[in-house]
N, CA, C and O atoms as a GROMACS GRO file, in nm:
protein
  276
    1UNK      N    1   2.208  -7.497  -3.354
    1UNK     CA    2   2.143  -7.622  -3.319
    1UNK      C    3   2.173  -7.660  -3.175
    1UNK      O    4   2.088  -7.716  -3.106
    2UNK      N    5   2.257  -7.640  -3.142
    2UNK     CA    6   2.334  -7.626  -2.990
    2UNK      C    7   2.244  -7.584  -2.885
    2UNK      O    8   2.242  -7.634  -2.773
    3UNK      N    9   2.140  -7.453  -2.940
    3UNK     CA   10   2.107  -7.428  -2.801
    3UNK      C   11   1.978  -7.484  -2.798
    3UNK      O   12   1.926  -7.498  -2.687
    4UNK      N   13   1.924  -7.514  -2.888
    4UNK     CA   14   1.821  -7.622  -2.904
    4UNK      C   15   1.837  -7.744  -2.836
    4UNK      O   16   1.742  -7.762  -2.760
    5UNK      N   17   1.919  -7.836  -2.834
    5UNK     CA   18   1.966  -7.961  -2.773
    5UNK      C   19   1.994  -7.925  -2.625
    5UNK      O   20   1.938  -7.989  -2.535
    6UNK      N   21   2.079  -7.823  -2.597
    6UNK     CA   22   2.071  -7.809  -2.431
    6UNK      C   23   1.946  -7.843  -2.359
    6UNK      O   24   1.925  -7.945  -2.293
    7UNK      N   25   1.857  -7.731  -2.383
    7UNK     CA   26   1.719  -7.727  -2.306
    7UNK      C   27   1.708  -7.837  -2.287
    7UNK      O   28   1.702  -7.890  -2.177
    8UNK      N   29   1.701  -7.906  -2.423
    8UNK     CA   30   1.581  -8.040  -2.423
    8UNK      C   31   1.694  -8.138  -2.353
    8UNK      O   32   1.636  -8.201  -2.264
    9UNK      N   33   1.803  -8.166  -2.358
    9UNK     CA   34   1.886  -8.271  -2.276
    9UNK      C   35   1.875  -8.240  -2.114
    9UNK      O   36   1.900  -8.327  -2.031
   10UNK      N   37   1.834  -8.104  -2.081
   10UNK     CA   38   1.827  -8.075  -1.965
   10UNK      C   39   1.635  -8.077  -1.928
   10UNK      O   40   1.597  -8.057  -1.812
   11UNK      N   41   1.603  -8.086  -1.964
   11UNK     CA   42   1.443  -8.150  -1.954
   11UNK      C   43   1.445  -8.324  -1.932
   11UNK      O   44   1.385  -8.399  -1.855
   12UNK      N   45   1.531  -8.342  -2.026
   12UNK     CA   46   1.504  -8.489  -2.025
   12UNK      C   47   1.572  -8.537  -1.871
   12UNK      O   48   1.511  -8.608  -1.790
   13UNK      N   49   1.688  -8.491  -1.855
   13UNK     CA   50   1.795  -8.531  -1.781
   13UNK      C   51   1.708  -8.516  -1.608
   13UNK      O   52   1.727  -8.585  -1.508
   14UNK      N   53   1.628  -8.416  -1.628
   14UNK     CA   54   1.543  -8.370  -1.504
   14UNK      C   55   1.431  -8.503  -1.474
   14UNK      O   56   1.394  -8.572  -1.379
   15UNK      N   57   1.407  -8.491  -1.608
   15UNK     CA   58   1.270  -8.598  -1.609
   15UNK      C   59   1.314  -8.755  -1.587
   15UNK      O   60   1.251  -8.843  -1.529
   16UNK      N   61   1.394  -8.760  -1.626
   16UNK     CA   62   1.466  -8.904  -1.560
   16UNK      C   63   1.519  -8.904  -1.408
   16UNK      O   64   1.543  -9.000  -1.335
   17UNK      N   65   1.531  -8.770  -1.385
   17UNK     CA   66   1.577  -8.776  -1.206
   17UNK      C   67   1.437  -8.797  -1.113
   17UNK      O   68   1.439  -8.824  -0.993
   18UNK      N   69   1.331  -8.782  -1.185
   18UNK     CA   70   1.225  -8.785  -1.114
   18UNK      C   71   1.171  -8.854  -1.142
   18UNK      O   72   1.056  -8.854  -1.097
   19UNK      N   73   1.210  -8.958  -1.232
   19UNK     CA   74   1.157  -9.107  -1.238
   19UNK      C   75   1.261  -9.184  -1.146
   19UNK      O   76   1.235  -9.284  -1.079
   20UNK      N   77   1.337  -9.142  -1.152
   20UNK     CA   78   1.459  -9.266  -1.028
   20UNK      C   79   1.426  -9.234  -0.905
   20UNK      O   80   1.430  -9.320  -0.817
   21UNK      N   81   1.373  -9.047  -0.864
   21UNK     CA   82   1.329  -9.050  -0.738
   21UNK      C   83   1.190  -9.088  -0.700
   21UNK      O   84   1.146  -9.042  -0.595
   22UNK      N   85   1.098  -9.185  -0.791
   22UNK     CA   86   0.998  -9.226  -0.815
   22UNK      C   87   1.047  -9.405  -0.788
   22UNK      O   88   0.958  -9.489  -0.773
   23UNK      N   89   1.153  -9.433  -0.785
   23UNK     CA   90   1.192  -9.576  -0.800
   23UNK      C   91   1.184  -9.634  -0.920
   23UNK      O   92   1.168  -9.754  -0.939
   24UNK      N   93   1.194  -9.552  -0.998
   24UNK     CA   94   1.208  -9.584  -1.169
   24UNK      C   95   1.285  -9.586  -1.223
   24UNK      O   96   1.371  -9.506  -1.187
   25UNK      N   97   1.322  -9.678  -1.359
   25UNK     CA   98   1.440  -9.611  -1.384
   25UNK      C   99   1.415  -9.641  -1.566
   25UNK      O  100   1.378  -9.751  -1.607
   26UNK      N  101   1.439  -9.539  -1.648
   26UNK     CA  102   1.436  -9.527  -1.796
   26UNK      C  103   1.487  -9.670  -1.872
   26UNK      O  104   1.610  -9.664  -1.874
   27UNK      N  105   1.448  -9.776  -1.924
   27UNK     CA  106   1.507  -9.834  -2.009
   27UNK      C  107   1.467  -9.856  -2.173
   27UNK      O  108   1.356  -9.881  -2.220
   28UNK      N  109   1.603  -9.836  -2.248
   28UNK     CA  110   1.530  -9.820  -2.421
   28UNK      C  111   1.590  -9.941  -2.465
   28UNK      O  112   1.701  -9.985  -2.437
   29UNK      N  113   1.515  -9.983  -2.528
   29UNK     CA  114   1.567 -10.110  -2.621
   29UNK      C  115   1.456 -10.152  -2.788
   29UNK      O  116   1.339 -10.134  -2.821
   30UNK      N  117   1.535 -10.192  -2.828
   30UNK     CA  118   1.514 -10.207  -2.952
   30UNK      C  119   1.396 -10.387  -2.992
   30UNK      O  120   1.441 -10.497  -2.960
   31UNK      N  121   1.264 -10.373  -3.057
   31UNK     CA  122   1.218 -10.499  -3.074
   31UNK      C  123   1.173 -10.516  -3.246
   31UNK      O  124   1.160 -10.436  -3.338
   32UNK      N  125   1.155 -10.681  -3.231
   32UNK     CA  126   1.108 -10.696  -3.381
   32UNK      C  127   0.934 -10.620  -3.414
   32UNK      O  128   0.838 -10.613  -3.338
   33UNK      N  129   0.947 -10.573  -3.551
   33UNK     CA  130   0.851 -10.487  -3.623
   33UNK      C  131   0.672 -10.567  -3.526
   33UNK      O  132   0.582 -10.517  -3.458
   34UNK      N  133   0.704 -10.694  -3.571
   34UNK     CA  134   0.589 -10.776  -3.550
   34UNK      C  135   0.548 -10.776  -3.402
   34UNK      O  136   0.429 -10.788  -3.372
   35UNK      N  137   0.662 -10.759  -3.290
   35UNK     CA  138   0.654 -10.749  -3.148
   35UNK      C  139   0.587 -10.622  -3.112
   35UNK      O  140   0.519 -10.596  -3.012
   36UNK      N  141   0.627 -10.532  -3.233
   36UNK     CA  142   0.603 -10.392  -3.176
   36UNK      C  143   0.434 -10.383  -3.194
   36UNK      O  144   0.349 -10.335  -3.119
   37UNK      N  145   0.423 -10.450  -3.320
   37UNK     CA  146   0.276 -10.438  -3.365
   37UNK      C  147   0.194 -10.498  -3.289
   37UNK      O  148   0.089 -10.436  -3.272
   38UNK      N  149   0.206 -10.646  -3.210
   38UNK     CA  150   0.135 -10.670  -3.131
   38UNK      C  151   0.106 -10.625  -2.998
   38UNK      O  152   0.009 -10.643  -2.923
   39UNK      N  153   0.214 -10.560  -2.986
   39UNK     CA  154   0.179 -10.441  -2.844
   39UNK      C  155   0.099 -10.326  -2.901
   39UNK      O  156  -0.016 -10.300  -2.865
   40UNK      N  157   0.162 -10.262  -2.986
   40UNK     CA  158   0.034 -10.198  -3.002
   40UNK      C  159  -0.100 -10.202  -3.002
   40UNK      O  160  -0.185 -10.115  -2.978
   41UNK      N  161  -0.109 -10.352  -3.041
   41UNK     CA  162  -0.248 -10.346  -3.082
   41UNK      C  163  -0.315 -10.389  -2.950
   41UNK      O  164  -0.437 -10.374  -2.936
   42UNK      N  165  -0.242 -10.441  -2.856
   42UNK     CA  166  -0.330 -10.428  -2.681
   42UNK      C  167  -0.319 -10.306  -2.606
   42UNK      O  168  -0.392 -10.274  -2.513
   43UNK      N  169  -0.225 -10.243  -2.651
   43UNK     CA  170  -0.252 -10.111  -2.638
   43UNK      C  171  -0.337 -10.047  -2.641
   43UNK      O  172  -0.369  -9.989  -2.537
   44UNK      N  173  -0.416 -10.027  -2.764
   44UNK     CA  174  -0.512 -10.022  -2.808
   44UNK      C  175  -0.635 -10.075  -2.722
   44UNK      O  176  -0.698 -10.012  -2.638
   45UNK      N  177  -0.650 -10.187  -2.758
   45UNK     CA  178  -0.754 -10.267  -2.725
   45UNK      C  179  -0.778 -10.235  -2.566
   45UNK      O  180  -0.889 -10.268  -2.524
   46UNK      N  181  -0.672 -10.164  -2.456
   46UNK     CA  182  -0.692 -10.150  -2.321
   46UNK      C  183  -0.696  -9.997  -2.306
   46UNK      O  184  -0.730  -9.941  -2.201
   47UNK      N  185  -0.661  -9.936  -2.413
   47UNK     CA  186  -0.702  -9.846  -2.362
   47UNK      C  187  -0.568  -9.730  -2.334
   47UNK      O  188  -0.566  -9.607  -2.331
   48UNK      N  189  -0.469  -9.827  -2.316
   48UNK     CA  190  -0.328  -9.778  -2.291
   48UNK      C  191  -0.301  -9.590  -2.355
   48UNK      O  192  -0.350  -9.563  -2.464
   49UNK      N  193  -0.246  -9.511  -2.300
   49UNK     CA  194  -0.140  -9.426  -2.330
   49UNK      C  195  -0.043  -9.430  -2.369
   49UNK      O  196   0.010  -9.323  -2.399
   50UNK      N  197   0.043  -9.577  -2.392
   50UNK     CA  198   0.177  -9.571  -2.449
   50UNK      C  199   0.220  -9.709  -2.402
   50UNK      O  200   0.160  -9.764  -2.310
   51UNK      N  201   0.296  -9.751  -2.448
   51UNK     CA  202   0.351  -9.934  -2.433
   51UNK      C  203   0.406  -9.971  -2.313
   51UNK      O  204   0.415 -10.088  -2.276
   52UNK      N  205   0.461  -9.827  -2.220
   52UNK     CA  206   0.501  -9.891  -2.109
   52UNK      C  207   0.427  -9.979  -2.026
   52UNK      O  208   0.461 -10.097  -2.012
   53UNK      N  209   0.320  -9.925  -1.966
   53UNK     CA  210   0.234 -10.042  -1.879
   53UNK      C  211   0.205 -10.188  -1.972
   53UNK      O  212   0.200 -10.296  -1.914
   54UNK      N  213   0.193 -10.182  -2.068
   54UNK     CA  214   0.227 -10.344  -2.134
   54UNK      C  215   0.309 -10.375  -2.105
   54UNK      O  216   0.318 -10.474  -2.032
   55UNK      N  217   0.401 -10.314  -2.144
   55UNK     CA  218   0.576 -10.338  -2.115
   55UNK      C  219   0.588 -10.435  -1.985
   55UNK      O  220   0.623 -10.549  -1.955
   56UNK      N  221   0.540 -10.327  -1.932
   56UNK     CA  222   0.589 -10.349  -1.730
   56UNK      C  223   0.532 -10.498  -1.705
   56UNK      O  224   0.585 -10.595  -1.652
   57UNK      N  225   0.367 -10.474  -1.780
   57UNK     CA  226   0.296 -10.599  -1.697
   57UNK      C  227   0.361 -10.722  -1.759
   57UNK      O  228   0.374 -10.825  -1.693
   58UNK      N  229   0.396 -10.712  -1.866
   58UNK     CA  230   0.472 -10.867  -1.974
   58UNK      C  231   0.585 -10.843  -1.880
   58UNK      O  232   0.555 -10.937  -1.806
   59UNK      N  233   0.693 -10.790  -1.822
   59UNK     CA  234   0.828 -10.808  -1.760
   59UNK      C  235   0.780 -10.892  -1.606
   59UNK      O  236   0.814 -10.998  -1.554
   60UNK      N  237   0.696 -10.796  -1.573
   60UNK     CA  238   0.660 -10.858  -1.439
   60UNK      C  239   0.571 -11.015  -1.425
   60UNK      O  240   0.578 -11.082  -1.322
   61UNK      N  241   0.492 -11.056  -1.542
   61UNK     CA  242   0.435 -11.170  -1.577
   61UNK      C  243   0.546 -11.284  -1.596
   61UNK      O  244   0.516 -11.398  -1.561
   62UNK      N  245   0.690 -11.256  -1.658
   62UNK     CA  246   0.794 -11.366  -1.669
   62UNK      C  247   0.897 -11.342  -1.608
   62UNK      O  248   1.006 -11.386  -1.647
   63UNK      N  249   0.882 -11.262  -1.494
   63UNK     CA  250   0.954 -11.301  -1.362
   63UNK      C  251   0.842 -11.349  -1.274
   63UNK      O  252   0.878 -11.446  -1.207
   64UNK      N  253   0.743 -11.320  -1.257
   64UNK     CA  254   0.652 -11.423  -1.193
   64UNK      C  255   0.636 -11.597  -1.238
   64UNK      O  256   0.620 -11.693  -1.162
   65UNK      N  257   0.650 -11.596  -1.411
   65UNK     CA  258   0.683 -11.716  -1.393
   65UNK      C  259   0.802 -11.843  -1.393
   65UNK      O  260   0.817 -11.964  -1.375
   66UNK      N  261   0.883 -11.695  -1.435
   66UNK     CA  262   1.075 -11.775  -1.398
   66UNK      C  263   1.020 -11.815  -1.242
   66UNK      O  264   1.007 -11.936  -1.222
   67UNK      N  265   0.994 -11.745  -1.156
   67UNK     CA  266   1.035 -11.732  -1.022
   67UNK      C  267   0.926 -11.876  -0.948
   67UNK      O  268   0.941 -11.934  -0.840
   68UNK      N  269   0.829 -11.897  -1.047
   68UNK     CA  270   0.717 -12.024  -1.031
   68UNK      C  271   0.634 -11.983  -0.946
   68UNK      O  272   0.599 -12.044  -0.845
   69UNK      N  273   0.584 -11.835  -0.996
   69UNK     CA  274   0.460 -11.786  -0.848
   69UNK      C  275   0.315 -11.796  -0.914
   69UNK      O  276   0.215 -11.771  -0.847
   0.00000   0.00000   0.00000
């Protein structure tokens, strides 16, 4: 099982270096069932590939409005 997990920790480990040299950086976190479902479902509805760009635009929408812009 060992040499199975190498590769792939070393794929991943790559693929995260080229998101930080992208100015990115990986974050995982855990949400309620019902949170998840409603992202999905604009997901959906836009068209999305995967929850990050929801993600991003909801993070960046409530620091725009902590910040009062």
């Amino acid at each position: 099982m060992a040499r199975t997990e190498r590769p792939t920790r070393e794929r991943v480990s790559a693929h995260r270096e080229r998101l930080r040299a992208a100015g990115r950086i990986y974050v995982n976190t855990d949400l309620p069932v019902d949170l998840v479902a409603q992202l999905d479902q604009i997901k959906e509805e836009r068209g999305a590939a995967s929850r990050a760009p929801i993600i991003e635009e909801a993070v960046r929408l409530l620091i725009e409005k902590q910040q009062g812009a």
